[in-house]
Backbone as a ProteinNet text record, in pm:
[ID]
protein_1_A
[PRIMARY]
XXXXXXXXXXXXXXXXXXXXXXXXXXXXXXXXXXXXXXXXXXXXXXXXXXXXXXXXXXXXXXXXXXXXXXXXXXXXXXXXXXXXXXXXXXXXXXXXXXXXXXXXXXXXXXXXXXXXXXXXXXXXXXXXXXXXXXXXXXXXXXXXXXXXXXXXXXXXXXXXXXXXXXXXXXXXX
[TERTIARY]
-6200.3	-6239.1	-6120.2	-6013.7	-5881.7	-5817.5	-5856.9	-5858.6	-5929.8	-6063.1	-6132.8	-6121.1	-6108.2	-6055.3	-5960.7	-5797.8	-5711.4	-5728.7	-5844.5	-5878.4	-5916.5	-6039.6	-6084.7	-6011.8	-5909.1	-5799.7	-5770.3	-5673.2	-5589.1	-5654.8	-5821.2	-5840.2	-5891.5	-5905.1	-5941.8	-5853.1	-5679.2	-5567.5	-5566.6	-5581.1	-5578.2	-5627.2	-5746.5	-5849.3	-5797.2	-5799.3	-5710.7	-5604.3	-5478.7	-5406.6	-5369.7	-5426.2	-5451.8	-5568	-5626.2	-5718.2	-5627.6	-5491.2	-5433.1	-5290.3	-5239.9	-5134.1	-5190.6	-5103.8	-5117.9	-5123.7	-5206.3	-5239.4	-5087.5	-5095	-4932.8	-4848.7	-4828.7	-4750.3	-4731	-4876.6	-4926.7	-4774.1	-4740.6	-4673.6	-4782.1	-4671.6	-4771.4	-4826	-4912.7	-5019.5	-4873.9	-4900.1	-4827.8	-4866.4	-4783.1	-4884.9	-4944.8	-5056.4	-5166.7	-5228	-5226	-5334.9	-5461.8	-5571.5	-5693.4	-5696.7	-5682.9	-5700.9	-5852	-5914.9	-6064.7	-6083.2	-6111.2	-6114.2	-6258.2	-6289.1	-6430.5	-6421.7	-6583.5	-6553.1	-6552.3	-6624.5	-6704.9	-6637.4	-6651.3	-6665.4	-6728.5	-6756.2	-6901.6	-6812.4	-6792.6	-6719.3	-6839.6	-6915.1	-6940.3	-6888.4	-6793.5	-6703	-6797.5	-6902.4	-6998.7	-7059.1	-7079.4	-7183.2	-7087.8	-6951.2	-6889.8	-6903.5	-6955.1	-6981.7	-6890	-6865.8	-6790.4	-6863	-6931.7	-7007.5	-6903.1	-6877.7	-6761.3	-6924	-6892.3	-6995.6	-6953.8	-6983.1	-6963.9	-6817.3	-6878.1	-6754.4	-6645.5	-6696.1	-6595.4	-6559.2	-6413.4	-6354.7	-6223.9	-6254.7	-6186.2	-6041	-5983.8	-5864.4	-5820.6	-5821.3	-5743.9	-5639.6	-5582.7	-5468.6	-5520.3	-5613.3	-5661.8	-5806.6	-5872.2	-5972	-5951.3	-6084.2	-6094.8	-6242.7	-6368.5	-6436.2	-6526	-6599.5	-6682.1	-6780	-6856.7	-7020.4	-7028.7	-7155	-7201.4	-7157.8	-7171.5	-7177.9	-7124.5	-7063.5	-7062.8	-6988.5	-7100.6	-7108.5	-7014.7	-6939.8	-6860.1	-6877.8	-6912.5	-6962.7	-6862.2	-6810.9	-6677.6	-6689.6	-6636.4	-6642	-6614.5	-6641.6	-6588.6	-6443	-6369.4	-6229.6	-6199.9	-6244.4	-6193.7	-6178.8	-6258	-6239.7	-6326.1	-6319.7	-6401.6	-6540.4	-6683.2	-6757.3	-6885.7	-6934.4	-6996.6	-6989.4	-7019.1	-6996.2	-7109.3	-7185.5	-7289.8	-7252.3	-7219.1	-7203.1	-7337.3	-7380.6	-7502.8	-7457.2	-7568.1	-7521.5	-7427.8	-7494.8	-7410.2	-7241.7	-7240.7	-7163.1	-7071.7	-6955.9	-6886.7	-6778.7	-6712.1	-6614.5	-6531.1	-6429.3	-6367.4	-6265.4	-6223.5	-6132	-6054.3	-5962.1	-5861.8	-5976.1	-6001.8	-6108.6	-6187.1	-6300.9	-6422.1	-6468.3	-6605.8	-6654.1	-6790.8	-6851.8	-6964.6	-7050.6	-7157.7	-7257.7	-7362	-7378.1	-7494.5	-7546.3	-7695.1	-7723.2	-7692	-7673.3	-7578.5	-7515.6	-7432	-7339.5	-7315.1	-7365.8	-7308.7	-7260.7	-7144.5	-7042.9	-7031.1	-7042.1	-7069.1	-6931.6	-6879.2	-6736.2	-6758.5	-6868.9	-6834.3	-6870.5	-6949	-6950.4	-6881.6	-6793.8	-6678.4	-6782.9	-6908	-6965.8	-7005.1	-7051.3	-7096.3	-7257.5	-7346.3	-7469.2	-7453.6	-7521.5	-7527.9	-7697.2	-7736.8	-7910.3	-7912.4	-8061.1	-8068.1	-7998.2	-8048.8	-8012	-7882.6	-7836.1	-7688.1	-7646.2	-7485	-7442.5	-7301.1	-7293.5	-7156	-7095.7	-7001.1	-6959.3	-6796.8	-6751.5	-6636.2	-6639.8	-6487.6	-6478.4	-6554.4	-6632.1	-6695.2	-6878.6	-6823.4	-6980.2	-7061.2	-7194.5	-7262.1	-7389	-7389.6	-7482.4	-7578.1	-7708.9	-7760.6	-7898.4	-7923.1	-8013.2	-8075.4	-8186.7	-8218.2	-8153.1	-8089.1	-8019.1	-7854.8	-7801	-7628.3	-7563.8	-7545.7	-7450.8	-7318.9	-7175	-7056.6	-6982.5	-6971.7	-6952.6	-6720.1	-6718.5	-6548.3	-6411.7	-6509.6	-6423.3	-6402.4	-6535.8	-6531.1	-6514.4	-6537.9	-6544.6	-6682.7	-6770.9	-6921.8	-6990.2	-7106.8	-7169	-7358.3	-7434.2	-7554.8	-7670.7	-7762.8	-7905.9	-7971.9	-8047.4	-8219.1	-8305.5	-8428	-8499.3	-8612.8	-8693.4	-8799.1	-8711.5	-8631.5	-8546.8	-8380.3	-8288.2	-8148.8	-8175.9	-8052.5	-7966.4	-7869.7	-7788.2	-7653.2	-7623.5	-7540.2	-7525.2	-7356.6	-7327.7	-7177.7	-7173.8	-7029.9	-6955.4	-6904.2	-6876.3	-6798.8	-6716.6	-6733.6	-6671.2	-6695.4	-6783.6	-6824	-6986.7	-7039.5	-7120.5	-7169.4	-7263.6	-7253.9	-7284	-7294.8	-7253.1	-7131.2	-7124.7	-7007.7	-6933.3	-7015.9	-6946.6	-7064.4	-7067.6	-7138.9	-7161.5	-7020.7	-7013.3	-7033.7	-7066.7	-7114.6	-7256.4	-7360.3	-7495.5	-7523.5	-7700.6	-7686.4	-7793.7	-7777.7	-7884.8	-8034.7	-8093.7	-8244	-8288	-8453.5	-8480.2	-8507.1	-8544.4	-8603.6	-8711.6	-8829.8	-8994	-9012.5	-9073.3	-9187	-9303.3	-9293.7	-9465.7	-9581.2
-4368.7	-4352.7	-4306	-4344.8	-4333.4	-4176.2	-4136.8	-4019	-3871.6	-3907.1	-3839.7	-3869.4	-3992.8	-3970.5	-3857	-3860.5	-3797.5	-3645.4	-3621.9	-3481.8	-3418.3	-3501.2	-3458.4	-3448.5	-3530.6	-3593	-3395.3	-3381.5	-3316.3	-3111.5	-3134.1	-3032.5	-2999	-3100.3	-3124	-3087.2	-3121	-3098.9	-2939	-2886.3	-2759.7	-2698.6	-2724.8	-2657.5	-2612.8	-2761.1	-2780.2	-2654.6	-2695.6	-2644.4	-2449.4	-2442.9	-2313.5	-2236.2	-2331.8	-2271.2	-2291.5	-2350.8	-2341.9	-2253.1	-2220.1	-2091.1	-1973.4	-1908.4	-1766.1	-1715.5	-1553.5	-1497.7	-1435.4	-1401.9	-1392.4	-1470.3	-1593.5	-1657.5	-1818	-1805.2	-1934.2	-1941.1	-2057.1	-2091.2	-2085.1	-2009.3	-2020.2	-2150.8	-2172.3	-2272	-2339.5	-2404.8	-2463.5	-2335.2	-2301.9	-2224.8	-2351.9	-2195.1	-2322.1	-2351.9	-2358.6	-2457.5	-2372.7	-2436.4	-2332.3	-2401.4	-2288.6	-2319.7	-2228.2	-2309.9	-2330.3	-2347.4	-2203.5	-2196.7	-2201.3	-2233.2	-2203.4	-2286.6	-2238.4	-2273.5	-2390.2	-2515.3	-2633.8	-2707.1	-2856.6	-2889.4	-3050.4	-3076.8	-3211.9	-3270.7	-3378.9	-3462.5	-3593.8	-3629.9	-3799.2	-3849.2	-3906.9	-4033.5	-4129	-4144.2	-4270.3	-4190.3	-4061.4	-3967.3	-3900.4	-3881.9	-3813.1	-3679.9	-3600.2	-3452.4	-3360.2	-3264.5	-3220	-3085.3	-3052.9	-2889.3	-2857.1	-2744.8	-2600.7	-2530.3	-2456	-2384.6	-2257	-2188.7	-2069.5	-1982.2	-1893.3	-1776.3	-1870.1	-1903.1	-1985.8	-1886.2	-1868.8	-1814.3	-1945.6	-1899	-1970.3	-1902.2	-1954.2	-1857.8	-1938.8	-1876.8	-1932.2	-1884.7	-1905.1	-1865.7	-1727.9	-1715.5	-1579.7	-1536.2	-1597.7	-1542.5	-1524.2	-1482.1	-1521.3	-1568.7	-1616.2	-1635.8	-1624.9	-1599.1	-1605.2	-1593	-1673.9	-1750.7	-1790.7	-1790.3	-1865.3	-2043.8	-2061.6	-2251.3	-2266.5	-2394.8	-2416.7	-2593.7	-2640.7	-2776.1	-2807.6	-2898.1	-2958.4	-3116.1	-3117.3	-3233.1	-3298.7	-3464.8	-3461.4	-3574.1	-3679.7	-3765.5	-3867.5	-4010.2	-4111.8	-4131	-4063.2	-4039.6	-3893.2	-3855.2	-3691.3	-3619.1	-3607.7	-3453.3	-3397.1	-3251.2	-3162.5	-3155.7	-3157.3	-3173.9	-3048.2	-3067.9	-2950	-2900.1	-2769.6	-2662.9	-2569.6	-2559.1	-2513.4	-2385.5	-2303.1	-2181	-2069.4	-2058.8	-2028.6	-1888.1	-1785.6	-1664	-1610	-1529.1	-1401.2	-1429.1	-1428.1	-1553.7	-1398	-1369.4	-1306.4	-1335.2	-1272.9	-1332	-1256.6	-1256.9	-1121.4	-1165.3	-1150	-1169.1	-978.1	-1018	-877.2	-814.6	-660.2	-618	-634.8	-735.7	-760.3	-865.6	-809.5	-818.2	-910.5	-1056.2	-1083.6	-1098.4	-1087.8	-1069.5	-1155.2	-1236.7	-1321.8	-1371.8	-1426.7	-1547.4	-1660.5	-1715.2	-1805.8	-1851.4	-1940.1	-1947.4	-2118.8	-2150.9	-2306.1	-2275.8	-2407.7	-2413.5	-2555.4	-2591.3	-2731.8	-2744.3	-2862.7	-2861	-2891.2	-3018.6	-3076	-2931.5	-2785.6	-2723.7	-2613.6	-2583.3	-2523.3	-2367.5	-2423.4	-2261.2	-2236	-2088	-2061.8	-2002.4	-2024.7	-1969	-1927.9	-1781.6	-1684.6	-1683.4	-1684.4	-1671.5	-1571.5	-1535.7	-1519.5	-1363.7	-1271.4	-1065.4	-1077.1	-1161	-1130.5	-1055.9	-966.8	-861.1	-909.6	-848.7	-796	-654.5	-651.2	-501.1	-525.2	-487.3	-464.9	-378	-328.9	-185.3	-89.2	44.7	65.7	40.1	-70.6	-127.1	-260.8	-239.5	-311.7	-436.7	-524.2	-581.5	-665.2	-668.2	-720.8	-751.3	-945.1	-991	-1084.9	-1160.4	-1259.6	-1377.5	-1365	-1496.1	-1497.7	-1480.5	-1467.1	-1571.2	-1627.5	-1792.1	-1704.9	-1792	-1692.6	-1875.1	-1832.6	-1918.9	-1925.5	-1986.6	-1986.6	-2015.5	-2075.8	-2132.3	-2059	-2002.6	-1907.1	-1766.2	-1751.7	-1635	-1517.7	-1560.2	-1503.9	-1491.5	-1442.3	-1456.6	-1468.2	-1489	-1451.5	-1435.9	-1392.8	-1336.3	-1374	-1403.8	-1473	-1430.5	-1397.1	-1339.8	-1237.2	-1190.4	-1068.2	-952.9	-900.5	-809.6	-783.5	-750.6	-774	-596.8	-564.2	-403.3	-379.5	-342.7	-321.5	-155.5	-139.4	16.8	25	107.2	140	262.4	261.3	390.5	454.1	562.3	696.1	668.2	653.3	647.9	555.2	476.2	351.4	334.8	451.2	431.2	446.7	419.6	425.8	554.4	677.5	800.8	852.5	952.2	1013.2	1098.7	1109.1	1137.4	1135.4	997.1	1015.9	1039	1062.5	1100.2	1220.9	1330	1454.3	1432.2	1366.1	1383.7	1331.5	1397.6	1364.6	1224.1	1136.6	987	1031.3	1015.4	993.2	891.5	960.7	861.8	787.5	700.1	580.6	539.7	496.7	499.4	422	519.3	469	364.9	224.7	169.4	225.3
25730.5	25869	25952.6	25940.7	26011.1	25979.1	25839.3	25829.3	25890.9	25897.4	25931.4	26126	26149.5	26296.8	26298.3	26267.8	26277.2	26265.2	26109.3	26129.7	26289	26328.8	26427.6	26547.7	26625	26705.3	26671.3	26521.2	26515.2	26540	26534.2	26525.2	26675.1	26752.1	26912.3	26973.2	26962.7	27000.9	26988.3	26844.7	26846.3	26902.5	26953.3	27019.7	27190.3	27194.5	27347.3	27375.5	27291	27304.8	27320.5	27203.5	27233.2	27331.4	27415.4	27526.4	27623.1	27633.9	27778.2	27729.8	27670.8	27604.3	27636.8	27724.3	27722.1	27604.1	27599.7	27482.8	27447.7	27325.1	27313.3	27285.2	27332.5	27337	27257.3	27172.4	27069.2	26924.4	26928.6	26849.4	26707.9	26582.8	26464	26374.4	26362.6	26288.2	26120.8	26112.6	26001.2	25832.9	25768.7	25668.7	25567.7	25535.2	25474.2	25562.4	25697.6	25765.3	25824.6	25843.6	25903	26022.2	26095.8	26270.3	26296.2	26423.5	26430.9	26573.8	26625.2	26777.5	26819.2	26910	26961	27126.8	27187.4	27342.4	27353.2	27255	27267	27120.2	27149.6	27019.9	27061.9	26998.4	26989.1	26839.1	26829	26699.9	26747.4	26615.9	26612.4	26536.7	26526.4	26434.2	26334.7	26395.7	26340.9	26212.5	26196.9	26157.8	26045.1	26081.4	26038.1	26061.4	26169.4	26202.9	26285.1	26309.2	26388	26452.9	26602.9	26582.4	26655.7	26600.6	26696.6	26729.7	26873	26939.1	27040.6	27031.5	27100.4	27049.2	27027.1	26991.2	26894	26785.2	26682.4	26609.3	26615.5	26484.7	26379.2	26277.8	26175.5	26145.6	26115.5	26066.9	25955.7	25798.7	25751.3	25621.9	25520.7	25479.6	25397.8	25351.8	25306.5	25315.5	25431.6	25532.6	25679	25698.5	25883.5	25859.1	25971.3	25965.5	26108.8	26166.9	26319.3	26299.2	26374.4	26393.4	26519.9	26552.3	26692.7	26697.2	26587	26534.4	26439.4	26415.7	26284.8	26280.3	26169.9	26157.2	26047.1	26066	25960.5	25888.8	25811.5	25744.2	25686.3	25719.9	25663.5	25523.7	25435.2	25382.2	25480	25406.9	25465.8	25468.6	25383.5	25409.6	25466.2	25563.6	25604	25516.8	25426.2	25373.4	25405.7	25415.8	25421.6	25327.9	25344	25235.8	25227.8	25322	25381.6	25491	25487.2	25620.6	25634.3	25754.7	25740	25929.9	25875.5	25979.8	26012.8	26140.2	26186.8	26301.8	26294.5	26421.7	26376.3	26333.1	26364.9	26256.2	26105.3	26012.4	25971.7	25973.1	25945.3	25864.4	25734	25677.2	25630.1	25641.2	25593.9	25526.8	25438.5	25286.5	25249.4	25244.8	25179.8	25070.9	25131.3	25043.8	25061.3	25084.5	25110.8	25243.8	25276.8	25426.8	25412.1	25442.5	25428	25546	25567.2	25678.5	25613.4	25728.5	25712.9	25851.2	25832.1	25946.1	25924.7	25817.1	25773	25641.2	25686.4	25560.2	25515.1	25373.7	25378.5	25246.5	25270.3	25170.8	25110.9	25051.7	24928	24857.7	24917	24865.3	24708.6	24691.1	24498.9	24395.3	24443.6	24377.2	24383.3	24519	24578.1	24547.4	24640.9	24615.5	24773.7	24826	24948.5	24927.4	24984	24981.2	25137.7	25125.6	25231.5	25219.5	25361.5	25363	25499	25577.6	25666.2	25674.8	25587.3	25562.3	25533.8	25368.9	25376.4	25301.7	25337.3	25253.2	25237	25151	25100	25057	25116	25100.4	25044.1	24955.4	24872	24835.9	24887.9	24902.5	24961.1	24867.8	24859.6	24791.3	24768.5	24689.1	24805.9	24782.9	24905.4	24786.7	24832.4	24771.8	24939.9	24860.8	24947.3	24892	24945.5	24870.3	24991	24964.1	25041.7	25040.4	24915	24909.7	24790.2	24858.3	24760.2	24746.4	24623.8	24650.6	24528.9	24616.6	24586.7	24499.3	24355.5	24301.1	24316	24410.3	24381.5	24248.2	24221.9	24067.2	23964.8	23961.9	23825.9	23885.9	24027.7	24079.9	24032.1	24061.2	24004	24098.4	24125.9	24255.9	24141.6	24234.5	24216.4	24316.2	24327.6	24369.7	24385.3	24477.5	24451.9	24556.2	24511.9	24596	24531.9	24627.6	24598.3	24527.7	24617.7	24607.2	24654.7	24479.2	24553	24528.7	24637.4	24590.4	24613.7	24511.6	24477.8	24460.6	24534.6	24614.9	24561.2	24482.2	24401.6	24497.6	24558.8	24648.2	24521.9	24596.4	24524.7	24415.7	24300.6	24182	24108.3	24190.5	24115.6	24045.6	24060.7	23955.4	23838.5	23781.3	23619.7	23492.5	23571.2	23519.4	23508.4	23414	23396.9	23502	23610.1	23749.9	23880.6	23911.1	23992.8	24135.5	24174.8	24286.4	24319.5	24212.8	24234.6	24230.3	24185.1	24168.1	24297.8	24355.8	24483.3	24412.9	24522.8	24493.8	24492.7	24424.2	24408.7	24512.8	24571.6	24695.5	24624.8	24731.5	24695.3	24709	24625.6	24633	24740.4	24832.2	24930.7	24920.7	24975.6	24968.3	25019.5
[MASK]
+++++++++++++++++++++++++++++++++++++++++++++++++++++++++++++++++++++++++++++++++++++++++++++++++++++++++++++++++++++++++++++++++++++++++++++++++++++++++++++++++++++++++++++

């Protein structure tokens, strides 16, 4: 409990703090650490919850992240457990870009499920399904749904040169 107070204390402070610092002029975040801006934040201690609300961006050591919301689910000792990000869910990682309506993340299986028209675009390659869960551990992703499609850019597809052939439409219902 004393933990998960302190999380919250320590991520309230942050919040604070950097809403009264001129732009420019923010001292840098500890490395390693994810700093978590937004207009609002709502913490219940009893519940263990934390909502960030309005214009939340995440920042952290090899992402960024922005959503309208986003709920943080903690343990009874402050850890992080689930995270459930809503509106407008943006993520951007070196190389690759994810789009969703939302995004939850399950710490015991250290995986993310994207719902609500989500894509991914790496590099040049686009995937897009009703439902994408991004397995972290093994680094795998998978699909679910009526219909996924996976769109390979210029050099990446599975002919012997396919960036010269023009694409075949695509059947009309």
């Amino acid at each position: 409990m004393k933990r998960f107070l302190l999380s919250v204390m320590l991520l309230s402070c942050t919040l604070a703090v950097r809403a009264q610092v001129p732009d420019g002029s923010n001292d840098a975040p500890p490395t390693g650490s994810t700093v978590i801006n937004s207009d609002e934040l709502h913490s219940d201690q009893l519940n263990h919850v934390s909502t960030f609300t309005g214009n939340v961006v995440v920042t952290g050591s090899s992402f960024n992240m922005t959503c309208d919301e986003m709920k943080v689910l903690f343990t009874k000792d402050g850890k992080v457990d689930h995270i459930i990000a809503t509106g407008n869910v943006v993520i951007t990682q070196p190389g690759r870009v994810t789009h969703s309506g939302q995004c939850e993340y399950f710490r015991d299986e250290d995986k993310f499920v994207l719902t609500d028209q989500p894509m991914i675009v790496q590099d040049k390659n686009k995937i897009v399904a009703p439902r994408i869960t991004i397995y972290r551990t093994t680094q795998t992703l998978q699909t679910e749904g009526k219909r996924s499609t996976v769109t390979l850019g210029n050099g990446g597809g599975l002919g012997p040169d396919s960036s010269s052939a023009p694409a075949a439409p695509l059947p009309t219902k």
